[in-house]
ZAMITI-527500 format. One record per residue (C-alpha): residue in one letter; x, y, z. Coordinates in steps of 0.1 Angstrom, whole numbers, always signed. Layout:
BEGIN
NODE  type     c1     c2     c3
NODE     A      X      Y      Z
...
END
This chain:
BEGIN
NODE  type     c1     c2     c3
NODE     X  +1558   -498   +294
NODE     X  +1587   -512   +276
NODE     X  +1584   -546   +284
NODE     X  +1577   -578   +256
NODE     X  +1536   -577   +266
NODE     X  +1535   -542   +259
NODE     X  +1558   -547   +226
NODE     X  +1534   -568   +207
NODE     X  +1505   -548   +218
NODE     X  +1518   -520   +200
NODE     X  +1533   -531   +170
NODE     X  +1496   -550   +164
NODE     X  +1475   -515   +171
NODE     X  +1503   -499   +144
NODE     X  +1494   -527   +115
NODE     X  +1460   -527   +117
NODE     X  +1450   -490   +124
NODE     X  +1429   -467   +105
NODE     X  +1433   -468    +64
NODE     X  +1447   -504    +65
NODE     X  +1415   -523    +58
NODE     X  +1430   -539    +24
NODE     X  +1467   -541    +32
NODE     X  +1483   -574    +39
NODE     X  +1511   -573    +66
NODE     X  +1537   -597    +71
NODE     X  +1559   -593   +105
NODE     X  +1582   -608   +123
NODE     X  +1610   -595   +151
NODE     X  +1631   -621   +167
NODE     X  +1658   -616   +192
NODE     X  +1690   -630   +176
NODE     X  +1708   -632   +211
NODE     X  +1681   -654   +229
NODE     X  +1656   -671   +198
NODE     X  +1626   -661   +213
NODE     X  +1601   -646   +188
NODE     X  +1590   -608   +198
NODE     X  +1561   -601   +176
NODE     X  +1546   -621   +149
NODE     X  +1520   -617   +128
NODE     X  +1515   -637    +94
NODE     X  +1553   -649    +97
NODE     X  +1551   -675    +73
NODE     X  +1526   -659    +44
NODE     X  +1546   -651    +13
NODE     X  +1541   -615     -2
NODE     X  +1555   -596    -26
NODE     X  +1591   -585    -11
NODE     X  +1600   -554    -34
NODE     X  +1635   -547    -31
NODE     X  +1635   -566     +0
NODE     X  +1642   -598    -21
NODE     X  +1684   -577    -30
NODE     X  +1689   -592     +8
NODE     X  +1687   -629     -9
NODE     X  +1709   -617    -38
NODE     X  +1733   -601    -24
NODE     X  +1739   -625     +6
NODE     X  +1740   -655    -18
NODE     X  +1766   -633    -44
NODE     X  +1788   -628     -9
NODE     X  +1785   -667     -2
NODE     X  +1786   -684    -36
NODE     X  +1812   -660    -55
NODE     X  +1830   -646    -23
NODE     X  +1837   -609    -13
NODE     X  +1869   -604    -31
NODE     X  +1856   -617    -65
NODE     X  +1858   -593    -91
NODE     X  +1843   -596   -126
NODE     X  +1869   -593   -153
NODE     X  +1862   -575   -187
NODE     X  +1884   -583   -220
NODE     X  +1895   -561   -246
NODE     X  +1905   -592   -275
NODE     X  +1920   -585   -313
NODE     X  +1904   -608   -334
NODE     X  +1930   -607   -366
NODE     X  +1965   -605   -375
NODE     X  +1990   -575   -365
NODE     X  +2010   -560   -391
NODE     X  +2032   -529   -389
NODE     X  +2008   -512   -361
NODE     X  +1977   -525   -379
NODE     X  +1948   -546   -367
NODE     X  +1936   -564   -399
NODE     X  +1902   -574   -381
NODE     X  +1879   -565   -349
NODE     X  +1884   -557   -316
NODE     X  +1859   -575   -292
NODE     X  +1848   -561   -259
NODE     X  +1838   -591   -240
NODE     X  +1820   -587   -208
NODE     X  +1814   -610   -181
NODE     X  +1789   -593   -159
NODE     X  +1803   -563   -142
NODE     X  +1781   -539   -135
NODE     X  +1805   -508   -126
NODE     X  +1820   -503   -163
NODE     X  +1820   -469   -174
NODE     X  +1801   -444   -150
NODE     X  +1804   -415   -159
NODE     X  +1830   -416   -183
NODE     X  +1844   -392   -209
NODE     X  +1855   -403   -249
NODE     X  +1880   -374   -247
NODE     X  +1897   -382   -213
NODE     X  +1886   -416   -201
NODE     X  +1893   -437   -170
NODE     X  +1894   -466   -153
NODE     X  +1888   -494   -178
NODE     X  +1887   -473   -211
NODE     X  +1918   -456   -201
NODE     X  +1931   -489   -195
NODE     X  +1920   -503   -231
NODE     X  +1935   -474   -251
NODE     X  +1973   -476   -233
NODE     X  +1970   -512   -239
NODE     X  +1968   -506   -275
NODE     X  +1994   -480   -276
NODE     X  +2018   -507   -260
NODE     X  +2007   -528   -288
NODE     X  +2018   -505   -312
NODE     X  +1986   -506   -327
NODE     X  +1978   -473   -346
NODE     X  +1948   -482   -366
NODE     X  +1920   -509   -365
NODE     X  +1911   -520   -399
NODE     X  +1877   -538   -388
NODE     X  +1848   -529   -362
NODE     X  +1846   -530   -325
NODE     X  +1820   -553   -311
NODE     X  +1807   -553   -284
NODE     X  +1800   -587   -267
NODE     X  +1775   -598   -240
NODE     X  +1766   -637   -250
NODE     X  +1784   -647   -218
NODE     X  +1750   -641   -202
NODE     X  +1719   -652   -226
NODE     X  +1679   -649   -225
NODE     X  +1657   -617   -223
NODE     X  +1672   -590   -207
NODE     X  +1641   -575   -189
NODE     X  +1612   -599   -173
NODE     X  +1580   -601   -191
NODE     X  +1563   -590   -157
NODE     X  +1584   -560   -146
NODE     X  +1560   -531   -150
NODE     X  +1560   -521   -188
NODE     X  +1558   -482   -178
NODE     X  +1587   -481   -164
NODE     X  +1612   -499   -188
NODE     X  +1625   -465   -198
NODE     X  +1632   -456   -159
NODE     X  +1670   -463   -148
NODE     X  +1657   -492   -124
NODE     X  +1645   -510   -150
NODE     X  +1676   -513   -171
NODE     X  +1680   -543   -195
NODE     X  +1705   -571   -183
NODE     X  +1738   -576   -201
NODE     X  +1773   -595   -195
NODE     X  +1786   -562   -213
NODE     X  +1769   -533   -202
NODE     X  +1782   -498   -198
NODE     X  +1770   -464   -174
NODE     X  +1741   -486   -163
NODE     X  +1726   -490   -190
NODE     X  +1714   -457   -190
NODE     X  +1720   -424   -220
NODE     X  +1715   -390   -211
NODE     X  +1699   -367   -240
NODE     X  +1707   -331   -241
NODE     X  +1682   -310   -262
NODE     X  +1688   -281   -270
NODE     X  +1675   -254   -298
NODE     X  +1689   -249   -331
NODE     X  +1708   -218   -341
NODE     X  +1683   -204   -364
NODE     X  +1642   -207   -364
NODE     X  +1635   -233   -387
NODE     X  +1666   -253   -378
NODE     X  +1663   -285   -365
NODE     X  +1668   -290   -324
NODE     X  +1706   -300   -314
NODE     X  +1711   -336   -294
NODE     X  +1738   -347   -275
NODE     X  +1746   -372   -252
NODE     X  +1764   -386   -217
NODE     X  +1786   -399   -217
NODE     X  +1798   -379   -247
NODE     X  +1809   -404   -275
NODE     X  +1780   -428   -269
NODE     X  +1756   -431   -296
NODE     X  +1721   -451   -293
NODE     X  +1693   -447   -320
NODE     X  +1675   -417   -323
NODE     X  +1656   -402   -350
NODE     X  +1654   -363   -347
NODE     X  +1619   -344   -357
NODE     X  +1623   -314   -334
NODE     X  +1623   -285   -346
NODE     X  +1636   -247   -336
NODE     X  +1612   -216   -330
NODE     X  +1606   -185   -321
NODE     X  +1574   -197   -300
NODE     X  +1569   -231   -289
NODE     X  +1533   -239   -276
NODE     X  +1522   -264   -252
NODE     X  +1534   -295   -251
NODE     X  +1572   -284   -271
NODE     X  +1593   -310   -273
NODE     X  +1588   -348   -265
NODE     X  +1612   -372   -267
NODE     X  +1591   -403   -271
NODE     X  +1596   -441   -268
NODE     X  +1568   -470   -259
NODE     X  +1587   -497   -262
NODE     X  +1627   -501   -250
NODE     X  +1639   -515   -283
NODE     X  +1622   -489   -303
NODE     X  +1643   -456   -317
NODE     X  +1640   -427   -295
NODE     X  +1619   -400   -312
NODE     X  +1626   -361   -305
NODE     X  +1589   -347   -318
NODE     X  +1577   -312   -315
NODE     X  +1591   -277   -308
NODE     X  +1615   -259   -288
NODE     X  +1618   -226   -285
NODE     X  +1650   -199   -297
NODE     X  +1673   -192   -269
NODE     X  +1651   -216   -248
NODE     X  +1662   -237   -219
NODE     X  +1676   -273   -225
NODE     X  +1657   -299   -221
NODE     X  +1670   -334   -201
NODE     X  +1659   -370   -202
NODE     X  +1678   -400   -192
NODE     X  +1663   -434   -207
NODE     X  +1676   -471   -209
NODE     X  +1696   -482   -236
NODE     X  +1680   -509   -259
NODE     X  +1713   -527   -271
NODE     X  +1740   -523   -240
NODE     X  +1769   -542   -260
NODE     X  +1767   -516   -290
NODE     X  +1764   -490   -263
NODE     X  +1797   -501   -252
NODE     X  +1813   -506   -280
NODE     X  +1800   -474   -296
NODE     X  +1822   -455   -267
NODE     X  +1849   -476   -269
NODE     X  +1851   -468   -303
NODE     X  +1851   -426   -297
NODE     X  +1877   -437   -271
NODE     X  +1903   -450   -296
NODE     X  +1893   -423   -320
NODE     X  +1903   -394   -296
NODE     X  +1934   -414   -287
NODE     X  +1944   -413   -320
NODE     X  +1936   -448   -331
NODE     X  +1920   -449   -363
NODE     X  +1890   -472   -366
NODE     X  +1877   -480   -400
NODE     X  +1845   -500   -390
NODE     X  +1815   -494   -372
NODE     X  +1807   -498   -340
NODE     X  +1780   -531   -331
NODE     X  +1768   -558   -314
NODE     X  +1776   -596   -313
NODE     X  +1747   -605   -305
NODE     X  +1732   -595   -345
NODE     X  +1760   -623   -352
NODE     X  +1744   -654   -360
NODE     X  +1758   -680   -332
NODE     X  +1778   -702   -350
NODE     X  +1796   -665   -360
NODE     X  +1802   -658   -319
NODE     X  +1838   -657   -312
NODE     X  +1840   -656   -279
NODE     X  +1819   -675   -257
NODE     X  +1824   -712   -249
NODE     X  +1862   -704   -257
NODE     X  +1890   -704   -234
NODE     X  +1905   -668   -233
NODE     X  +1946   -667   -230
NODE     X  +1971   -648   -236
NODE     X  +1982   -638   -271
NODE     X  +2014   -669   -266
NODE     X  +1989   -693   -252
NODE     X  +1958   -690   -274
NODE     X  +1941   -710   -299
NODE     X  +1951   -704   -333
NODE     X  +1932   -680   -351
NODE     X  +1913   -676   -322
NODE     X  +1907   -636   -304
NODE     X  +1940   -629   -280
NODE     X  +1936   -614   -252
NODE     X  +1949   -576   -249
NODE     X  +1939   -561   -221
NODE     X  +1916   -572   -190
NODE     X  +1902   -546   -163
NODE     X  +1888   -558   -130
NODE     X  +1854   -545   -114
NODE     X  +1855   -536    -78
NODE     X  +1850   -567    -54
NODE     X  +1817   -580    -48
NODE     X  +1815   -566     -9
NODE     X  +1818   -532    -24
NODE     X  +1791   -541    -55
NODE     X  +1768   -550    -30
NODE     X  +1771   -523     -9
NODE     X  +1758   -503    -40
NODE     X  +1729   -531    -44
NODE     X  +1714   -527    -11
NODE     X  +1724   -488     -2
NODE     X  +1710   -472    -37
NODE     X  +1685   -506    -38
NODE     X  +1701   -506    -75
NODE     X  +1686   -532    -98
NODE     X  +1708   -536   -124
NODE     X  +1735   -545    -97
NODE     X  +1715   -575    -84
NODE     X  +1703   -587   -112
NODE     X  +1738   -588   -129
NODE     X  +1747   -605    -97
NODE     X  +1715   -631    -99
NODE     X  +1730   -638   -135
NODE     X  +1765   -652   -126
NODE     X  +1748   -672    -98
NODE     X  +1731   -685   -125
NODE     X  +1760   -692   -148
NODE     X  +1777   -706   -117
NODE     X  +1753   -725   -100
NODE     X  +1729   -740   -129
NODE     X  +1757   -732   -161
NODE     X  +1725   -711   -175
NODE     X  +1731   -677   -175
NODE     X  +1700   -660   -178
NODE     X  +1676   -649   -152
NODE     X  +1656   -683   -152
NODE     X  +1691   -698   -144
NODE     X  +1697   -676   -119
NODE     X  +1664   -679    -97
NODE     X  +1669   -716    -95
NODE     X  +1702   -706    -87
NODE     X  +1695   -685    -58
NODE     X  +1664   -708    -51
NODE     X  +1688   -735    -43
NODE     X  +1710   -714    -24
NODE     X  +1684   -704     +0
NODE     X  +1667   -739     +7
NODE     X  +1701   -759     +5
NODE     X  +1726   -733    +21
NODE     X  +1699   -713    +41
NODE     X  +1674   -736    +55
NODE     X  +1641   -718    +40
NODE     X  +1614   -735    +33
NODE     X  +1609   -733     -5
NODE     X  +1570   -731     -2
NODE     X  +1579   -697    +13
NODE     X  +1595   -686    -18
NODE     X  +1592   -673    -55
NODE     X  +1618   -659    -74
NODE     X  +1614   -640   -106
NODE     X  +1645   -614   -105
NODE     X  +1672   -605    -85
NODE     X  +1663   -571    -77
NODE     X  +1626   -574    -61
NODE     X  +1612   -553    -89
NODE     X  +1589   -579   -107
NODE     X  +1553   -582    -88
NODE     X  +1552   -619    -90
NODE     X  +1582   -621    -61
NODE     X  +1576   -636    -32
NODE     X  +1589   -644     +0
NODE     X  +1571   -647    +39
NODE     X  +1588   -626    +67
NODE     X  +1602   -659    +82
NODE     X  +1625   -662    +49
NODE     X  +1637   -629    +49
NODE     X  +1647   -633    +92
NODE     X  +1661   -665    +86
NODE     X  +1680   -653    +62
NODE     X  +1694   -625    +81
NODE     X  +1699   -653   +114
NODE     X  +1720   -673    +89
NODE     X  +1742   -645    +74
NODE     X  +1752   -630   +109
NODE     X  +1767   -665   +117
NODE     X  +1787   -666    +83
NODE     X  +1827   -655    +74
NODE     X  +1810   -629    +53
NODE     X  +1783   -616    +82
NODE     X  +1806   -580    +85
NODE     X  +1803   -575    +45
NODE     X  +1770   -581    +44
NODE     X  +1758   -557    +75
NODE     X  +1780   -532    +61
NODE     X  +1764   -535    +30
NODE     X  +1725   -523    +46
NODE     X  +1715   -484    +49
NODE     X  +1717   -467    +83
NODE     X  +1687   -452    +99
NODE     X  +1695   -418   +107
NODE     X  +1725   -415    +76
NODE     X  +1716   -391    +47
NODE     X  +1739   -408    +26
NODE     X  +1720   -439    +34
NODE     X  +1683   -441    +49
NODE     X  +1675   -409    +65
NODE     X  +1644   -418    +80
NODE     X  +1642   -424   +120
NODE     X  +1664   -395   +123
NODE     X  +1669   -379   +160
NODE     X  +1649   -410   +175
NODE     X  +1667   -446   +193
NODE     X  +1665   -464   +162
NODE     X  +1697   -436   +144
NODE     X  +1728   -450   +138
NODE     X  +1717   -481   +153
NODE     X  +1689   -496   +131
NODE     X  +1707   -510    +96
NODE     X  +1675   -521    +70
NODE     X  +1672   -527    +35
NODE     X  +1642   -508    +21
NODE     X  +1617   -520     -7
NODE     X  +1590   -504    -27
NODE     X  +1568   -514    -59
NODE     X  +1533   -506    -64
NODE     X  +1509   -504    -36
NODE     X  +1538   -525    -16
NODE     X  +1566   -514     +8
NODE     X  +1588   -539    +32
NODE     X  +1617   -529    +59
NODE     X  +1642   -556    +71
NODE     X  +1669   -555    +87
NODE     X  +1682   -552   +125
NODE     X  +1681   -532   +152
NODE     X  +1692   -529   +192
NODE     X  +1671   -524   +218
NODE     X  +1678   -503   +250
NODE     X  +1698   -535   +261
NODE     X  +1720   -539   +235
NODE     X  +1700   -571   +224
NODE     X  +1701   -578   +186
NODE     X  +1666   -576   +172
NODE     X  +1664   -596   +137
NODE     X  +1630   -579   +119
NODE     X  +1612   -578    +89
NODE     X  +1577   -559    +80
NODE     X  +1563   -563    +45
NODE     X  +1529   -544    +35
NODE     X  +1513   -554     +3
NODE     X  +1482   -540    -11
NODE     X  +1485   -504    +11
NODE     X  +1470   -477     -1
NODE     X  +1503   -455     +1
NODE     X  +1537   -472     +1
NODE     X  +1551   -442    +16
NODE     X  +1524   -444    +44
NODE     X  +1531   -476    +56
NODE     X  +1567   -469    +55
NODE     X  +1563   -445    +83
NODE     X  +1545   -475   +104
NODE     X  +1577   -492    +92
NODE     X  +1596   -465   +114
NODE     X  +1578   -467   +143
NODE     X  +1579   -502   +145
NODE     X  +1616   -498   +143
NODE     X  +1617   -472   +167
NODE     X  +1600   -492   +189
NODE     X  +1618   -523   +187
NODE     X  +1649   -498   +193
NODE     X  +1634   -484   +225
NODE     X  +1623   -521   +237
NODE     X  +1637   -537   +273
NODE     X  +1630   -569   +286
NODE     X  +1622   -544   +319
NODE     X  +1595   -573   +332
NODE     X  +1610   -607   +320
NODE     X  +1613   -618   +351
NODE     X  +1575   -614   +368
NODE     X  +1552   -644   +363
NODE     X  +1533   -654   +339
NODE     X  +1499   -645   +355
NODE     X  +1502   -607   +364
NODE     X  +1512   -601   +330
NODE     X  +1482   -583   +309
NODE     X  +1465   -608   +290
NODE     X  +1472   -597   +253
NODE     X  +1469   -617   +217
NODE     X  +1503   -613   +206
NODE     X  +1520   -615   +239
NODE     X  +1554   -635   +234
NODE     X  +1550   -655   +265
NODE     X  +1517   -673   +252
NODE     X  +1524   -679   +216
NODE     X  +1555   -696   +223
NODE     X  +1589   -675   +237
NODE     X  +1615   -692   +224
NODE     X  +1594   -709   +197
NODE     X  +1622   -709   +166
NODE     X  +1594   -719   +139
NODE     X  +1597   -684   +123
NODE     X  +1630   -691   +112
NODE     X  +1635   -730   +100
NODE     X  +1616   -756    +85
END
């Protein structure tokens, strides 16, 4: 039977089969069309979201900063220009874009760098007698929370926050053996010309025993350590880690940029942030053009432009990436709450949602803007009101766009082959012992279906991800096929719409 009775029959029998005894589920399916509430059960509880929580982000980054905003990123010469010379620094000054420098190359580089080196040459500038510094004190405070797990602060969804940062965040080590036995193990990096910290104890051999080689670092500001052995003629060995000091990172490329351009650099590259603040040049100044500026102060040289935001949230909510939304929750910060930093932006985005949104704020905790700290919360009812809200906004076709497919490969592959492919959009979300699905879907009638599921406390995320599908599937294969018998030959169930209130709108306002 695919009638609303049956509906909430099933979805109930799928949360509370066998193996769920400790899991705590959150779900809630409302028909966007109509109001009436489908399925409920522990609507207004707040749990731990997961990545669930992006949907907040990225709907308040469309709202707040618009869909066509676009970060800007300054190259600025901080001295005076003589004959082709730069007697002082360059600064690269970032103001939050997330997209600068994927994948790039020193030797031929693109986009922004390619951008900052012509610049120059237009300049006339030849050589740079002074460093290049990179500068991310547009955006201030830690760069990681204290309750993200600590294990995985290495991993590439747990990159540190910065207004400057550069290829996520994230350095790719190459290890390979040394030419002779005895000879110490070769490093390099991507993107070649990047440079972070690393202190080199491997060594080359003819036989490497068990473990070989370790690269090795417990803590995320700590030097990375190559220990152990690898073995003559052996195979490579790959790691990717965070960076500890994104702005240096930067800067450090920038700086192999110029040199392969043929720009001499006499200084090193570093960090304004081991400036004391008093020595900061950039932030809480007004940047211009070289005619306009302040006197003495850094002139503008070149500026590059990130993507919009529709397509930077696109890449929040398709890869689920964290950097991306927390960058985001940073300028909503600096924005909102003029405190860039990601206590500034949960108040921030708080505010959005209760103000702008209409959730209630009881329902809500905000520790990040990515979902990945465990002290997140939000109740189904946010997350469906949220989605309500959004569908009625300018910015509702950028924002659906913006949420994986069921049935895409490039996007959610699961619920392949079945009602819910190509017609179920969903933004996933997983942290320990927690997984959550919201999204929307159509039923056999073409009715809009707003839903969310969250599951805390499972035993196996990726178990209750597949009662996730089949509660989409089955809200995909839903019609209203007995709406219109009474009341009293319908089967008497717990969750049946008709008796807890059809049309009752309390999932989704205050």
């Amino acid at each position: 039977m695919r009638d609303a009775a049956a509906l909430g029959g099933d979805l109930l029998r799928m949360v509370q089969g066998p193996g769920w005894r400790t899991a705590e589920w959150g779900v809630l399916a409302v028909s966007l069309e109509r109001g009436d509430t489908l399925f409920a059960l522990n609507a207004h509880t707040p749990l731990a979201p997961a990545s669930n929580l992006k949907l907040f982000t990225s709907a308040a980054a469309l709202e707040e900063l618009g869909p066509g905003f676009r970060f800007p990123t300054f190259l600025l010469a901080d001295g005076e220009i003589r004959d082709g010379v730069l007697h002082g620094d360059l600064i690269l000054y970032g103001t939050g874009d997330p997209t600068l420098g994927r994948g790039q190359r020193a030797e031929a580089p693109e986009g922004a760098f390619a951008t900052f080196l012509e610049s120059l040459r237009a300049w006339g500038i030849h050589e740079v007698r002074g460093a290049v510094v990179g500068d991310g004190t547009f955006f201030q405070g830690d760069p990681r929370r204290p309750s993200w797990n600590p294990r995985d602060l290495n991993d590439w969804f747990a990159a540190p926050s910065s207004a400057l940062s550069f290829n996520e965040n994230m350095v790719t080590l190459q290890v390979s053996p040394g030419p002779t036995t005895g000879s110490p193990a070769r490093i390099r990096m991507q993107p070649q010309g990047a440079s972070v910290p690393i202190r080199n104890m491997g060594l080359t051999v003819d036989r490497a025993p068990a473990p070989g080689l370790l690269l090795v670092r417990n803590d995320p500001d700590e030097v990375i350590e190559i220990r152990g052995e690898i073995r003559r003629n052996g195979q490579d060995v790959w790691r990717s880690l965070t960076v500890s000091d994104p702005p240096a990172y930067a800067a450090g490329f920038l700086r192999q940029v110029l040199v392969h351009g043929g720009i001499a650099v006499t200084g090193p590259a570093r960090s304004a942030a081991l400036e004391p603040a008093s020595a900061q040049r950039v932030t809480g100044r007004l940047l211009a053009a070289p005619a306009f500026g302040e006197k003495g102060a850094p002139r503008t040289v070149a500026v590059h432009h990130s993507p919009p935001v529709s397509e930077i949230v696109e890449v929040v909510n398709k890869r689920s990436h964290n950097l991306y939304a927390d960058l985001l929750l940073f300028t909503l910060g600096h924005l909102r709450e003029g405190d860039p930093t990601f206590e500034g932006g949960a108040r921030a985005l708080t505010a959005y949602l209760v103000d702008e949104v209409g959730i209630r704020e009881d329902h809500l905790h905000i520790e990040d803007g990515s979902g990945l700290s465990r002290l997140n919360r939000s109740s189904p009812a946010a997350l469906v009101r949220l989605l309500e809200h959004m569908d009625r906004r300018p910015v509702a076709e950028a924002f659906w766009a913006s949420l994986p497919e069921a049935g895409n490969r490039r996007e959610l592959r699961r619920m392949d082959r079945t009602p819910a492919a190509q017609n179920l959009r969903a933004k996933t979300g997983t942290i320990h012992r927690t997984s959550a699905l919201s999204g929307i879907v159509r039923t056999v009638d073409g009715e809009a279906i707003l839903f969310s599921v969250m599951a805390n406390n499972v035993p196996s995320p990726w178990a209750a991800k597949q009662v996730e599908d089949r509660i989409g599937v089955r809200l995909a294969s839903f019609a209203r096929s007995w709406d219109a018998l009474p009341d009293d030959i319908l089967p008497e169930d717990p969750v049946d719409p008709r008796r807890t209130g059809s049309g009752d709108r309390t999932g989704l306002h205050r």
